[in-house]
PQR file with spaces between the fields and no chain letter, atoms N, CA, C, O and H, PARSE charges and radii, in Angstrom:
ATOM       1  N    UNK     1      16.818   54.036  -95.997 -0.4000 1.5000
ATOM       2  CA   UNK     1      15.933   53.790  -94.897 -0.0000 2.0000
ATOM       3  C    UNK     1      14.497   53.977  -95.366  0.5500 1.7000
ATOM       4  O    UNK     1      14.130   54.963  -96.006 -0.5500 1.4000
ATOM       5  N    UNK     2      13.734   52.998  -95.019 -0.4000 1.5000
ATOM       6  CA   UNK     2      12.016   53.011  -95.331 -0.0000 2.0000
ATOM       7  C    UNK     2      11.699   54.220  -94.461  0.5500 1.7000
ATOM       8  O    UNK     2      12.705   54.690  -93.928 -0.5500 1.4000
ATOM       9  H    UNK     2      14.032   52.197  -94.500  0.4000 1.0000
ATOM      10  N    UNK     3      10.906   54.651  -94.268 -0.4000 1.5000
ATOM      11  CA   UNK     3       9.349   55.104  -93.562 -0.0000 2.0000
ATOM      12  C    UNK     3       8.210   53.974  -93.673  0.5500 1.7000
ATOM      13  O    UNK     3       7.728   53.358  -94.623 -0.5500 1.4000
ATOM      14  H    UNK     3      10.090   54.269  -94.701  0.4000 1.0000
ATOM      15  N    UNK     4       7.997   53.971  -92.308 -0.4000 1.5000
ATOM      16  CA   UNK     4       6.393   53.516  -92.588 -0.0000 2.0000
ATOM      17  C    UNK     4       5.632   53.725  -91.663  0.5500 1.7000
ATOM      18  O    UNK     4       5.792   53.331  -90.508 -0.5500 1.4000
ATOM      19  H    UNK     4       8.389   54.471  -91.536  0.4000 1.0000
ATOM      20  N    UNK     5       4.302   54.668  -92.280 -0.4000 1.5000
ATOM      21  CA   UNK     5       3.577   55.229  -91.753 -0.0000 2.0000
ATOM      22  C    UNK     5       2.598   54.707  -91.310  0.5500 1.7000
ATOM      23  O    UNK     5       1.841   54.500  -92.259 -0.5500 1.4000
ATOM      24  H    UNK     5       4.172   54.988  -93.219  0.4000 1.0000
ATOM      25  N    UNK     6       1.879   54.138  -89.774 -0.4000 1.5000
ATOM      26  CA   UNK     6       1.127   53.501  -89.517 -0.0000 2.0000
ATOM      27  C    UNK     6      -0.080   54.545  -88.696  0.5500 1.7000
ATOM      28  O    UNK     6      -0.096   55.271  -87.702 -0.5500 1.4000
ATOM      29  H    UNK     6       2.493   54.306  -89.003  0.4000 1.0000
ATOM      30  N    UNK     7      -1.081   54.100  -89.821 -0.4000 1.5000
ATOM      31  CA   UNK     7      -2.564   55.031  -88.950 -0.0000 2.0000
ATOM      32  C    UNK     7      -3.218   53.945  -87.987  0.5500 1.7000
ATOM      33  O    UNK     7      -3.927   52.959  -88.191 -0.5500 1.4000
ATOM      34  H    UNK     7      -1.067   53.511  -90.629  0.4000 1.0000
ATOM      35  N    UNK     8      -2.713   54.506  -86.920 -0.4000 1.5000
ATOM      36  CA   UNK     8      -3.292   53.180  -86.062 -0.0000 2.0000
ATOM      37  C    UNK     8      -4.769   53.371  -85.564  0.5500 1.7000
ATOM      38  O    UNK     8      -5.181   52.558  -84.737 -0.5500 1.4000
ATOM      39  H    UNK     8      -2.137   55.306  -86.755  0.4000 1.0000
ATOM      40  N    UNK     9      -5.537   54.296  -85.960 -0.4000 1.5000
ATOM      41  CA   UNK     9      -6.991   54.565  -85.694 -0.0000 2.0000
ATOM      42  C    UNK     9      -7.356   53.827  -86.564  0.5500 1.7000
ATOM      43  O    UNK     9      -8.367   53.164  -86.331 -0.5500 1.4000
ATOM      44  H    UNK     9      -5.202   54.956  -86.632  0.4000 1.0000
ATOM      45  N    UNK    10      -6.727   53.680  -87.777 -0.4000 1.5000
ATOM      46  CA   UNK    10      -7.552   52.993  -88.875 -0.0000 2.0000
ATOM      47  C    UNK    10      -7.643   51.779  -88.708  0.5500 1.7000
ATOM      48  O    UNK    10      -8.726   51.201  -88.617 -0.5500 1.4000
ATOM      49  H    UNK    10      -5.905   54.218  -87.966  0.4000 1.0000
ATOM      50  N    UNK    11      -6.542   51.227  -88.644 -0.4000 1.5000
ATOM      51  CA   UNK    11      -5.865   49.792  -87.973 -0.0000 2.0000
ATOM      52  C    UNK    11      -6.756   49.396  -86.528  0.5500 1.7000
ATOM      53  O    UNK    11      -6.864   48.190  -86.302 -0.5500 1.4000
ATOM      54  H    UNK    11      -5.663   51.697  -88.718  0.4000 1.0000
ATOM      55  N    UNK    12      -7.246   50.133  -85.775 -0.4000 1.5000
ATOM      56  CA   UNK    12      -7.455   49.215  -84.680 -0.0000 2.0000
ATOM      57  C    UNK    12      -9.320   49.557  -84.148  0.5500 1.7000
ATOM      58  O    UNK    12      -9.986   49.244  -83.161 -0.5500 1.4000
ATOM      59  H    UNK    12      -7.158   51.112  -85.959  0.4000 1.0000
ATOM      60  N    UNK    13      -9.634   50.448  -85.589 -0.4000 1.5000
ATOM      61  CA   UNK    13     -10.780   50.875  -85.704 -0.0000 2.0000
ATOM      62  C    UNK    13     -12.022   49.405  -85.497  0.5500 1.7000
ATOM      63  O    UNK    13     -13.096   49.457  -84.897 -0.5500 1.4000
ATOM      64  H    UNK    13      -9.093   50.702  -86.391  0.4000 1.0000
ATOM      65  N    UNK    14     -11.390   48.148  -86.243 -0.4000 1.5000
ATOM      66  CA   UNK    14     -12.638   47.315  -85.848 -0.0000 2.0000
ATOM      67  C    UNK    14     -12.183   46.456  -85.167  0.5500 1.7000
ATOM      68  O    UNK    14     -12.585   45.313  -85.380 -0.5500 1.4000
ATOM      69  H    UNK    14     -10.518   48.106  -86.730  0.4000 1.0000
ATOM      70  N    UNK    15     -11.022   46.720  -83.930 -0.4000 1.5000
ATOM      71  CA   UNK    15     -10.862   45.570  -83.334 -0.0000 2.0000
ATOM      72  C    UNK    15     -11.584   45.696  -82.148  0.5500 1.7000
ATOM      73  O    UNK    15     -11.647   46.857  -81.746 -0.5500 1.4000
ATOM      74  H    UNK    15     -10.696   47.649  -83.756  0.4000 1.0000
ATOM      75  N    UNK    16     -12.226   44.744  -81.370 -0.4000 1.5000
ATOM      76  CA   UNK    16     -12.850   44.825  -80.081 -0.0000 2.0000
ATOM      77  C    UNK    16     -11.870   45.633  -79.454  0.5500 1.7000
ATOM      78  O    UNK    16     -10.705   45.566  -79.848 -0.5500 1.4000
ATOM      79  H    UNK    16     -12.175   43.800  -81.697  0.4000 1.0000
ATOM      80  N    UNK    17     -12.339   46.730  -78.108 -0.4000 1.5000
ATOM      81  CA   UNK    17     -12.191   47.116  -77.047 -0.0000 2.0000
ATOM      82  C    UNK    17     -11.627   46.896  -76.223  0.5500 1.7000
ATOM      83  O    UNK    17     -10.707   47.638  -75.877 -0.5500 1.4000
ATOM      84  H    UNK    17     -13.284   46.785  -77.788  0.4000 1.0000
ATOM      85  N    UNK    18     -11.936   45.819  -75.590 -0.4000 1.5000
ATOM      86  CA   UNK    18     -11.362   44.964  -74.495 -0.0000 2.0000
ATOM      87  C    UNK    18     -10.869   44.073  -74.517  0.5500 1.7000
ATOM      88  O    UNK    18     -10.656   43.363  -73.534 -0.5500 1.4000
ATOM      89  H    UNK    18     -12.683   45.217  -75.871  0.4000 1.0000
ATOM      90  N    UNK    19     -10.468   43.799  -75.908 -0.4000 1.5000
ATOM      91  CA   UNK    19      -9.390   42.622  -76.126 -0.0000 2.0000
ATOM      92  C    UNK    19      -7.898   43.692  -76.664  0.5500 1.7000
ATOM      93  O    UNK    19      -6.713   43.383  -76.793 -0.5500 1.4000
ATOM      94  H    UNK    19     -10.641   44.376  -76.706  0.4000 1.0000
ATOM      95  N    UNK    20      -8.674   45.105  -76.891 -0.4000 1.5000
ATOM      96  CA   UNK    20      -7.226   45.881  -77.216 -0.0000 2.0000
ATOM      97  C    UNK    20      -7.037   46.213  -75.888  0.5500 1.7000
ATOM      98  O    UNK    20      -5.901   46.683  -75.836 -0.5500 1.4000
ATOM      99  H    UNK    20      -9.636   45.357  -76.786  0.4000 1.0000
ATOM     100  N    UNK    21      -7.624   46.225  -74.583 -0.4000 1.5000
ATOM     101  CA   UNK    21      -7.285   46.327  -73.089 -0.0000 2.0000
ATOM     102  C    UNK    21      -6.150   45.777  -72.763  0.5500 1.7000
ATOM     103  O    UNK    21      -5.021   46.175  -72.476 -0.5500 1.4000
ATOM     104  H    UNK    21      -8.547   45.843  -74.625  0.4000 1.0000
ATOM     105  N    UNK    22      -6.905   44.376  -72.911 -0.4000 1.5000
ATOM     106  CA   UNK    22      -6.223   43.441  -71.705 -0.0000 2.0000
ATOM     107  C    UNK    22      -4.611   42.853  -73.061  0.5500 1.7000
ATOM     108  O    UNK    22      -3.699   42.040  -72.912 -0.5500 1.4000
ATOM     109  H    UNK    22      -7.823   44.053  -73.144  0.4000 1.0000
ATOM     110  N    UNK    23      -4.896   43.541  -73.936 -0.4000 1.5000
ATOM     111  CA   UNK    23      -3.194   43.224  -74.882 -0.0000 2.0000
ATOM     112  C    UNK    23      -2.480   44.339  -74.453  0.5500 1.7000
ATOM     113  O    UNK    23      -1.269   44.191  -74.613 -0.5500 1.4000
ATOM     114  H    UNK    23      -5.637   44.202  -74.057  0.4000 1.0000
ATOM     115  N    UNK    24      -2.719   45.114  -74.098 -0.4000 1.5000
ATOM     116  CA   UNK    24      -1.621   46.349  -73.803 -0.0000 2.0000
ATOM     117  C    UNK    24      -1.826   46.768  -72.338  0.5500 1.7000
ATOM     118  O    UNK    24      -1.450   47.855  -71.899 -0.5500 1.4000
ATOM     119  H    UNK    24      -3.703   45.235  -73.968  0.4000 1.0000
ATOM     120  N    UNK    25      -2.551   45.675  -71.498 -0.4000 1.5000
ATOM     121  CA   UNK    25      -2.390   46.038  -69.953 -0.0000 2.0000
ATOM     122  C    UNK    25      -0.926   45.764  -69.571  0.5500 1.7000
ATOM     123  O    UNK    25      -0.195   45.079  -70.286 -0.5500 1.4000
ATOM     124  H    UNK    25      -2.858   44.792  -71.854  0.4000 1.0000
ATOM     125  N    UNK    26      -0.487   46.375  -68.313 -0.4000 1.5000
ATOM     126  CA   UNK    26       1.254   46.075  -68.425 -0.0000 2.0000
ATOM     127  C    UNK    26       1.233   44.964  -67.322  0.5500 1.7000
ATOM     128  O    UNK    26       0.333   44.921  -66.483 -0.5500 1.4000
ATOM     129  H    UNK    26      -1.081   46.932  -67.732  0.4000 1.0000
ATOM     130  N    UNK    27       2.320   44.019  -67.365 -0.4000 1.5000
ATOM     131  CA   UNK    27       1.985   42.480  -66.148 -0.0000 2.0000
ATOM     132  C    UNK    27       2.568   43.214  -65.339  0.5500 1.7000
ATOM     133  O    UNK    27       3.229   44.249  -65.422 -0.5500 1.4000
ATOM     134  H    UNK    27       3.051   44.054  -68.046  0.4000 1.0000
ATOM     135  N    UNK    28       2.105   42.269  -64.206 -0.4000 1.5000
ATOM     136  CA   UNK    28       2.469   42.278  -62.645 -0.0000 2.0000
ATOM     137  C    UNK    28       3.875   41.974  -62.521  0.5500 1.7000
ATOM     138  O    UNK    28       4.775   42.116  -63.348 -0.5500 1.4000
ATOM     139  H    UNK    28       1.568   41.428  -64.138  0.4000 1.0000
ATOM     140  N    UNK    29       3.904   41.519  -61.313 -0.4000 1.5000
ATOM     141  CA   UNK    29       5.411   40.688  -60.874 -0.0000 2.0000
ATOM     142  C    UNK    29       5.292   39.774  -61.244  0.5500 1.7000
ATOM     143  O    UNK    29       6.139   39.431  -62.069 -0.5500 1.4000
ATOM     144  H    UNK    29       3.173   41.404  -60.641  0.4000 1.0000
ATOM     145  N    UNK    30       3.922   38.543  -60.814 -0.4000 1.5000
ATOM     146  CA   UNK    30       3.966   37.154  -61.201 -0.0000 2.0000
ATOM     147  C    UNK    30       3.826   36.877  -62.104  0.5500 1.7000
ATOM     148  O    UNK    30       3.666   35.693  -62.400 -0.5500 1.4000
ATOM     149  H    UNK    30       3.234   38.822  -60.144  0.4000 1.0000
ATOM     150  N    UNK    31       3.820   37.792  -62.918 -0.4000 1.5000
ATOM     151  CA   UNK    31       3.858   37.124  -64.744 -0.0000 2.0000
ATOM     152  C    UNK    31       5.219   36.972  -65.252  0.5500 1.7000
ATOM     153  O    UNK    31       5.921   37.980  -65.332 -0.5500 1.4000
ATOM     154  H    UNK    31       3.950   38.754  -62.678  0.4000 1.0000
ATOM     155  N    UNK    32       5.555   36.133  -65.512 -0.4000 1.5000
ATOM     156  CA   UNK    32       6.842   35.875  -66.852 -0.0000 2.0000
ATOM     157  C    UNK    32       7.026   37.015  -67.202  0.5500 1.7000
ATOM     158  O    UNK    32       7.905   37.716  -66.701 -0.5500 1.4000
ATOM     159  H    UNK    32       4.985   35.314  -65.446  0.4000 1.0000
ATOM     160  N    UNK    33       6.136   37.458  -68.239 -0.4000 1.5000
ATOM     161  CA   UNK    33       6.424   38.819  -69.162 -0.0000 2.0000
ATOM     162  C    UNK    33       7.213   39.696  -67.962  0.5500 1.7000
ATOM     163  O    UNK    33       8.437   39.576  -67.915 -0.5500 1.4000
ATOM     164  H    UNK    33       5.422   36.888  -68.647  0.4000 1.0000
ATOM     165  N    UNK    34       6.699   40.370  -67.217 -0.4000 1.5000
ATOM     166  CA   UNK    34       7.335   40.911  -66.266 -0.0000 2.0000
ATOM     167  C    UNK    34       9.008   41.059  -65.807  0.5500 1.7000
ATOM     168  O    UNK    34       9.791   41.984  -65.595 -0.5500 1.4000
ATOM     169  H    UNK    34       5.704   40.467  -67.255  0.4000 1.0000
ATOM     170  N    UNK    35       9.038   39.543  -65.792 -0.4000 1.5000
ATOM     171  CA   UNK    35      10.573   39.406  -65.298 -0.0000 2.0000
ATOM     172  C    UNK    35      11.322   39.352  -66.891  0.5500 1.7000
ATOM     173  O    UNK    35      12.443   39.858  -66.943 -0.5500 1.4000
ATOM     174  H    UNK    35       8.402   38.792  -65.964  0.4000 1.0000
ATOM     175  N    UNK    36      10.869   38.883  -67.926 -0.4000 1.5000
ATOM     176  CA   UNK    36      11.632   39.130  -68.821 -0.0000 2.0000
ATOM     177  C    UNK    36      11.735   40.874  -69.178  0.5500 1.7000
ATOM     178  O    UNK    36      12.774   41.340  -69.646 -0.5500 1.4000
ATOM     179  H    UNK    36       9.958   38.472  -67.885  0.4000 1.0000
ATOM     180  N    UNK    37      10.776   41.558  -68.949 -0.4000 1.5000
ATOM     181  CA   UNK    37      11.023   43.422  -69.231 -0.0000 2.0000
ATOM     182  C    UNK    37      11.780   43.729  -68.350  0.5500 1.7000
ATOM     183  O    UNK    37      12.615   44.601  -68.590 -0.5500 1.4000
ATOM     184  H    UNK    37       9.932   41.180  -68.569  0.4000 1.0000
ATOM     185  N    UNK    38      11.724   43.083  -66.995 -0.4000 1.5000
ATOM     186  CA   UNK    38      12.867   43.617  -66.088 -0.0000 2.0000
ATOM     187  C    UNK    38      14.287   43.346  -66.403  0.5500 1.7000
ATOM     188  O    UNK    38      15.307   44.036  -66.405 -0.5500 1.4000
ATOM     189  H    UNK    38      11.046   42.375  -66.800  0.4000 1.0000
ATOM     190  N    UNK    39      14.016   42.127  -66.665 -0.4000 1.5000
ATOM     191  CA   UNK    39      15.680   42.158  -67.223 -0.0000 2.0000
ATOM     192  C    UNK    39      16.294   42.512  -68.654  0.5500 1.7000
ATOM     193  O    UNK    39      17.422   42.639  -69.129 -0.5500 1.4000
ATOM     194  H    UNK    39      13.188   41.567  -66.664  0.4000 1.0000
ATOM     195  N    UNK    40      15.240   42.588  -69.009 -0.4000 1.5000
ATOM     196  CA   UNK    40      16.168   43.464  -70.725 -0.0000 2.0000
ATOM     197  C    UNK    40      16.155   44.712  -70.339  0.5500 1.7000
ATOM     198  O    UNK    40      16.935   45.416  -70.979 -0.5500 1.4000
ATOM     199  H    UNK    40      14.324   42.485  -68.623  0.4000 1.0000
ATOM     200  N    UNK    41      15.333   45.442  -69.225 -0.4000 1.5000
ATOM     201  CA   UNK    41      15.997   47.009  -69.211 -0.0000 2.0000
ATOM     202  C    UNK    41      17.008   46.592  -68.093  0.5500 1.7000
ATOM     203  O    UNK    41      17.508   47.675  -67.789 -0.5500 1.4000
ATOM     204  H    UNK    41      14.698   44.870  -68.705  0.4000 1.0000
ATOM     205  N    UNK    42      17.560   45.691  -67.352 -0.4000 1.5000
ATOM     206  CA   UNK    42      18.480   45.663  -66.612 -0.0000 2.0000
ATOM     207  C    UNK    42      19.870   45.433  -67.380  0.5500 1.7000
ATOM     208  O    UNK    42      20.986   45.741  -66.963 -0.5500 1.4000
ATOM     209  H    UNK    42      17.154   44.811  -67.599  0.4000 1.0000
ATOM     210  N    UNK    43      19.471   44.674  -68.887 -0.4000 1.5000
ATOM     211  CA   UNK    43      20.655   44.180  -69.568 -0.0000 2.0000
ATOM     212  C    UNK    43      21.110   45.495  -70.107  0.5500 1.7000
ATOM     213  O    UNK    43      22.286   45.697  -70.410 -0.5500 1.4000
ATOM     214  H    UNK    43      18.565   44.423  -69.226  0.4000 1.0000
ATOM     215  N    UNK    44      19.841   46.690  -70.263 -0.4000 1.5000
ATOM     216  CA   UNK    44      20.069   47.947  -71.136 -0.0000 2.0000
ATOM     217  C    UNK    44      20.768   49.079  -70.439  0.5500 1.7000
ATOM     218  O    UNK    44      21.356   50.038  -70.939 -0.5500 1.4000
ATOM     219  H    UNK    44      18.886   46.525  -70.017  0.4000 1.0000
ATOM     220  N    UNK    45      20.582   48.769  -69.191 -0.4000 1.5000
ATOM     221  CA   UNK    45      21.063   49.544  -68.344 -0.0000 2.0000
ATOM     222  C    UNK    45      22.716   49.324  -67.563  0.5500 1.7000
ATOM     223  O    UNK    45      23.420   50.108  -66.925 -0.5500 1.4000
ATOM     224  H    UNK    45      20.104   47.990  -68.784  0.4000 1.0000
ATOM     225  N    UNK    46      22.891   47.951  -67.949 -0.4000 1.5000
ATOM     226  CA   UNK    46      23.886   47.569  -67.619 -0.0000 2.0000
ATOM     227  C    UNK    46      25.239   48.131  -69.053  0.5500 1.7000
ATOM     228  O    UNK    46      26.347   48.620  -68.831 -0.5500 1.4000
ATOM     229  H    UNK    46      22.319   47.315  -68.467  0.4000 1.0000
ATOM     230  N    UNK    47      24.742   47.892  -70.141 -0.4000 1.5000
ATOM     231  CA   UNK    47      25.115   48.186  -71.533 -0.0000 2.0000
ATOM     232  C    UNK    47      25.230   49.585  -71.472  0.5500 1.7000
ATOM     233  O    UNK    47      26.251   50.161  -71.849 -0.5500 1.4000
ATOM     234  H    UNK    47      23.842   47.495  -70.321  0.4000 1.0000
ATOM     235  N    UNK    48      24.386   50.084  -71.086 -0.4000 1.5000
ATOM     236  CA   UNK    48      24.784   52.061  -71.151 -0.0000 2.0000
ATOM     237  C    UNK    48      25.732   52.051  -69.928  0.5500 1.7000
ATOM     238  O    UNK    48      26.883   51.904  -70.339 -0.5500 1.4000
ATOM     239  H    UNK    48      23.557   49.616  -70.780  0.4000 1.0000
ATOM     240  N    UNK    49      25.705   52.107  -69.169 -0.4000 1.5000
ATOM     241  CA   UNK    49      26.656   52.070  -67.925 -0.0000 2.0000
ATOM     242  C    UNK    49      28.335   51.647  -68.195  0.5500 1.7000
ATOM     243  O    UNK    49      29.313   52.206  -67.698 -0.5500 1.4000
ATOM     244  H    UNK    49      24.770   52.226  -68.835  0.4000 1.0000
ATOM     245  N    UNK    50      28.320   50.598  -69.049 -0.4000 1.5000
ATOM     246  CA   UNK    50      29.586   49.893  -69.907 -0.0000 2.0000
ATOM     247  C    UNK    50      29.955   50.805  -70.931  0.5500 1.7000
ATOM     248  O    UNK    50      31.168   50.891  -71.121 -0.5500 1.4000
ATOM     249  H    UNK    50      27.525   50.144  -69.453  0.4000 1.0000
ATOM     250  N    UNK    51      29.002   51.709  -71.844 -0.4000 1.5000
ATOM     251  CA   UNK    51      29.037   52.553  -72.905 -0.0000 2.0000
ATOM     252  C    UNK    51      29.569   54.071  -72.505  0.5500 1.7000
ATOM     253  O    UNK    51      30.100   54.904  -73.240 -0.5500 1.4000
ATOM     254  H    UNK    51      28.017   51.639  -71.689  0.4000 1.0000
ATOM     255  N    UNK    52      29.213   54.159  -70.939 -0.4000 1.5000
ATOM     256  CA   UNK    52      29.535   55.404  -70.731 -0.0000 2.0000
ATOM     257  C    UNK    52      30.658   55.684  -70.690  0.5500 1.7000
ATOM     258  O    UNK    52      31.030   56.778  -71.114 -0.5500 1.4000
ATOM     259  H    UNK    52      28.781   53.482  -70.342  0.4000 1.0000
ATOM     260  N    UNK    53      31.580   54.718  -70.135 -0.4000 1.5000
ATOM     261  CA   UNK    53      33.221   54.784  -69.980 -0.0000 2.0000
ATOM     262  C    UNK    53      34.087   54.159  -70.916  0.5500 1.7000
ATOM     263  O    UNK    53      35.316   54.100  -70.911 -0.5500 1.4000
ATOM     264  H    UNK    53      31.277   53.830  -69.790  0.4000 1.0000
ATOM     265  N    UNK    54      32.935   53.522  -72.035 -0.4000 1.5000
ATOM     266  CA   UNK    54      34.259   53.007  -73.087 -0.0000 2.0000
ATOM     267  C    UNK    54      34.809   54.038  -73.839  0.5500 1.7000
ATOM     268  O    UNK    54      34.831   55.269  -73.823 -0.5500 1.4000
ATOM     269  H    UNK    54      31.936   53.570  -72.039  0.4000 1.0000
ATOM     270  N    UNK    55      35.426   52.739  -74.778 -0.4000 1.5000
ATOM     271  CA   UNK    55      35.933   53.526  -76.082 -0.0000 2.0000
ATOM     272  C    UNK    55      35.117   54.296  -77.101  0.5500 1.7000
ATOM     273  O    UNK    55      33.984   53.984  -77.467 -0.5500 1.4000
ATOM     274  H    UNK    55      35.408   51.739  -74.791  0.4000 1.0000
ATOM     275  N    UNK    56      35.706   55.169  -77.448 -0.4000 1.5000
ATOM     276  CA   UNK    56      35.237   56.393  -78.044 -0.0000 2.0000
ATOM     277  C    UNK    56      34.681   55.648  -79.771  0.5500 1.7000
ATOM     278  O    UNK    56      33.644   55.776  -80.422 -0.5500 1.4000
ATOM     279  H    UNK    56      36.626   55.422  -77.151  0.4000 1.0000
ATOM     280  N    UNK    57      35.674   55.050  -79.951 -0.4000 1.5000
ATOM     281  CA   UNK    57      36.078   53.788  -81.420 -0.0000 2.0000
ATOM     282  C    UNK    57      34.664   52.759  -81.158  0.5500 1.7000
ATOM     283  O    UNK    57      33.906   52.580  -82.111 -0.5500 1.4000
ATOM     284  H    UNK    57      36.516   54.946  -79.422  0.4000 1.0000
ATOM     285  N    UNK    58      34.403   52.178  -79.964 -0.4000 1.5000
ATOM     286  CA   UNK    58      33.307   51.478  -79.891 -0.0000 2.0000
ATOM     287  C    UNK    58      32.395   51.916  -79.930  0.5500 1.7000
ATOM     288  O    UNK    58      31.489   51.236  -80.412 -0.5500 1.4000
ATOM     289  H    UNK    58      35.019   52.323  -79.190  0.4000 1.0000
ATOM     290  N    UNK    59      32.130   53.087  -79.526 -0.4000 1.5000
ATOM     291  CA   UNK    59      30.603   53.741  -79.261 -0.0000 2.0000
ATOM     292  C    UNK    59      30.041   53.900  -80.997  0.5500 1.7000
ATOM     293  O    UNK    59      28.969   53.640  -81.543 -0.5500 1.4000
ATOM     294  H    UNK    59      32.866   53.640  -79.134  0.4000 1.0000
ATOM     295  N    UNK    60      31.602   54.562  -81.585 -0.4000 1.5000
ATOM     296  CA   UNK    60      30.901   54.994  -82.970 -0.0000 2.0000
ATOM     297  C    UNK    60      30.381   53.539  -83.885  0.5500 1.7000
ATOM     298  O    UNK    60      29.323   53.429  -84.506 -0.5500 1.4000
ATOM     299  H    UNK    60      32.472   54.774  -81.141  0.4000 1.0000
ATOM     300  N    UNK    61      31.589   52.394  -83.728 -0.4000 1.5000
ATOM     301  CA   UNK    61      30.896   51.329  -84.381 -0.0000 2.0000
ATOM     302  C    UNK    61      29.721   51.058  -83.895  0.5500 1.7000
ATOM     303  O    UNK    61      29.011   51.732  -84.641 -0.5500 1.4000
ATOM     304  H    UNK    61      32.448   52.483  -83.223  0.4000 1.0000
ATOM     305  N    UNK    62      28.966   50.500  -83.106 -0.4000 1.5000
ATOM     306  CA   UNK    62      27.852   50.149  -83.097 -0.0000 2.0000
ATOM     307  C    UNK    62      26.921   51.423  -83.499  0.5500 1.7000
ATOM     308  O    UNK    62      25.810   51.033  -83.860 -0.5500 1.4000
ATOM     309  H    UNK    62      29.543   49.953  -82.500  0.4000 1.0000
ATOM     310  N    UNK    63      27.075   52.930  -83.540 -0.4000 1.5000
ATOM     311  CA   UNK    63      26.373   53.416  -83.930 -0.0000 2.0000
ATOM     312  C    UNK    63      26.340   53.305  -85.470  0.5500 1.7000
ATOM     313  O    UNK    63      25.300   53.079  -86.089 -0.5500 1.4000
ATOM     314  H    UNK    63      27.977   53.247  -83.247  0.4000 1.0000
ATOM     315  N    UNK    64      27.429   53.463  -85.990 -0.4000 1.5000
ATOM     316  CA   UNK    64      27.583   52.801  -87.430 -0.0000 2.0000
ATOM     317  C    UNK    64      26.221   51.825  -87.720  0.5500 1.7000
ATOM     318  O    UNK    64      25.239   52.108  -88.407 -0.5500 1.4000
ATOM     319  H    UNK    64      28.274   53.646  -85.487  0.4000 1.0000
ATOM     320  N    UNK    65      26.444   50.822  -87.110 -0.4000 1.5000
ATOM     321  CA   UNK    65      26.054   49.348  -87.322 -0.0000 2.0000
ATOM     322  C    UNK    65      24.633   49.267  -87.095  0.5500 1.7000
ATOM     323  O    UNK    65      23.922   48.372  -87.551 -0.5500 1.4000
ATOM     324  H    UNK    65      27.242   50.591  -86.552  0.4000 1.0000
ATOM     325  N    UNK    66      24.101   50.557  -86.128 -0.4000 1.5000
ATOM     326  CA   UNK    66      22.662   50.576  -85.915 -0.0000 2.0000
ATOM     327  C    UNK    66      21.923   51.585  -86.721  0.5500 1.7000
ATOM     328  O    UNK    66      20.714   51.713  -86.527 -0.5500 1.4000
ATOM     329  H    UNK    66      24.679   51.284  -85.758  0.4000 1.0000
ATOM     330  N    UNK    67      22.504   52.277  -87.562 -0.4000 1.5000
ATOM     331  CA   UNK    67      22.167   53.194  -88.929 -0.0000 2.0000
ATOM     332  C    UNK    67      22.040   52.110  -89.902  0.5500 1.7000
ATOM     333  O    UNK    67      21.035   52.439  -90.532 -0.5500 1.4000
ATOM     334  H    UNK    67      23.486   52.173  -87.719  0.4000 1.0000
ATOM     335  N    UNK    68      22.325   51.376  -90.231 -0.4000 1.5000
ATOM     336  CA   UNK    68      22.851   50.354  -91.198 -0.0000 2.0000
ATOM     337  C    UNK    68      21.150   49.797  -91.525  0.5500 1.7000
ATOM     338  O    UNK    68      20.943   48.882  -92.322 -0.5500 1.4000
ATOM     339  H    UNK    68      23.141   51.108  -89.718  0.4000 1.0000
């Protein structure tokens, strides 16, 4: 497994202000972006909910598979 260490003061030291604003403002409802974050934590939430009562054998493979 890498490390990688990111100094993000250094990194975002000469970027404008208010263009680092309005990139990390969070959307509304009527934005796209929006409904797509809603539904990948709905898909994530649906997936843990499925994870809680499975198999014991499944849980470890994908943890396997996400060390990997």
């Amino acid at each position: 497994m890498i490390k990688l260490i990111v100094r993000w003061d250094v990194l975002l030291a000469e970027m404008d202000k208010k263009s680092l604003a309005e990139l990390v403002v969070i959307p509304t409802i009527r934005q796209n972006l929006y409904r797509l974050i809603s539904c990948g934590r709905r898909y994530i939430r649906e997936c843990g909910k499925k994870l809680r009562g499975g198999s014991m054998i499944v849980k470890r493979a994908l943890m396997c598979a996400s060390s990997r």
